[in-house]
N, C-alpha and C positions, 0 to 999 in steps of 0.2 A: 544918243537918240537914234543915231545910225542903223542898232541892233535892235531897240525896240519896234522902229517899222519894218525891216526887213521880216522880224519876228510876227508882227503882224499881217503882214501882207501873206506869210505862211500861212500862217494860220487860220486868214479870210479864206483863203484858197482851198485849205482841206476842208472847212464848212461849206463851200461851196459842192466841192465834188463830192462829198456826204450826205450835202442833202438832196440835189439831186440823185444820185444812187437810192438811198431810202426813201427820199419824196416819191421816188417812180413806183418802186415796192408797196408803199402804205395805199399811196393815190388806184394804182392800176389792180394792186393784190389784195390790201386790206380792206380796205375801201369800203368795195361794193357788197363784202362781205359782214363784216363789222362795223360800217357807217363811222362818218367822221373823225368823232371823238374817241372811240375805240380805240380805232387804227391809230391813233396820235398816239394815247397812253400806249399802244402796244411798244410803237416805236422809238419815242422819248429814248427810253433805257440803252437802246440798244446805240443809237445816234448820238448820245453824251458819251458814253463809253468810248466811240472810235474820236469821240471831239480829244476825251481825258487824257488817254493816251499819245494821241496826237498831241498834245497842246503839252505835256510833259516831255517829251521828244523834241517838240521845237526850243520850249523854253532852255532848256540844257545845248540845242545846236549853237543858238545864240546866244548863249552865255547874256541871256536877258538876268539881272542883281533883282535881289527882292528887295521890295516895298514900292516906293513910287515908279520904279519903270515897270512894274509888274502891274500895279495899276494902272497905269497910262495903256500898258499894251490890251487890256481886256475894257477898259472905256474906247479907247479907239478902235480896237475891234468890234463891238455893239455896236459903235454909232454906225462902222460903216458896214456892218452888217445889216441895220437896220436900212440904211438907204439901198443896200444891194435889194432888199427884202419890195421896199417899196418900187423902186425899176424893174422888179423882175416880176411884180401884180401886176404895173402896167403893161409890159412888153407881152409877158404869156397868156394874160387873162383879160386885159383889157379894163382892167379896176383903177379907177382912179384913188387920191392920196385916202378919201373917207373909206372908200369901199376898202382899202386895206383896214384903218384903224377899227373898222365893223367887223373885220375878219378878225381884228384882236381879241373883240368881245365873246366871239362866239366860243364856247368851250374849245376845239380844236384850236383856235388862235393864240388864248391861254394858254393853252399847254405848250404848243410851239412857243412863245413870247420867253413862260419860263424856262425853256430852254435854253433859250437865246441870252437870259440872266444868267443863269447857272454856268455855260459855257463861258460867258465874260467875266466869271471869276476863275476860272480853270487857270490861268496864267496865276493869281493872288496865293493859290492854294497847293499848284505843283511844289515837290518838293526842291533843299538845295541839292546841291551835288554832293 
């Protein structure tokens, strides 16, 4: 279980400094150009890709075994991605827990959300060694 959080906590980690790095790109560059939802779709592809590769790089560091600890690591990684997701509406934007789950609904929220699914299968789906 050792390897799965360590693997995790990677992993939280590179989501983090990915998506600031592209959050800043979409929000300050795509943005005000392409609105919202645009800029999301534009970015998705590009922000899964460095999760993909990243998340197959970690998975193989730690010798995280497939099946249940590969699951464990991308369930634990959503949830606490998710709660990072919620502290960091409140802290940067002043949203409380609804004004996130309303950011979910809105097109841009969606697409970010399924991101945030599709990355927590990335561990389920890297390959073995």
């Amino acid at each position: 279980m050792n390897r799965v959080a360590a693997a995790v906590g990677a992993y939280w980690l590179l989501a983090l400094v990915c998506g600031f790095a592209f959050g800043t790109v979409r929000q300050f560059g795509l943005t005000p150009w392409a609105g919202p939802a645009l800029a999301t779709l534009i970015e998705l592809p590009l922000i899964l890709t460095a999760l993909w590769v990243g998340c197959r790089w970690i998975v193989r560091r730690f010798d995280v075994p497939s099946g249940r600890p590969r699951w464990a690591m991308g369930a634990l990684w959503f949830v606490s991605f998710l709660v990072t997701e919620f502290a960091l509406g409140a802290w940067m934007r002043g949203w409380s827990a609804a004004d996130t789950l309303a950011h979910f609904a809105a097109p841009e929220g969606a697409l970010g959300l399924l991101g945030f699914v599709l990355a927590a299968l990335f561990p389920v789906w890297a390959p073995q060694r």
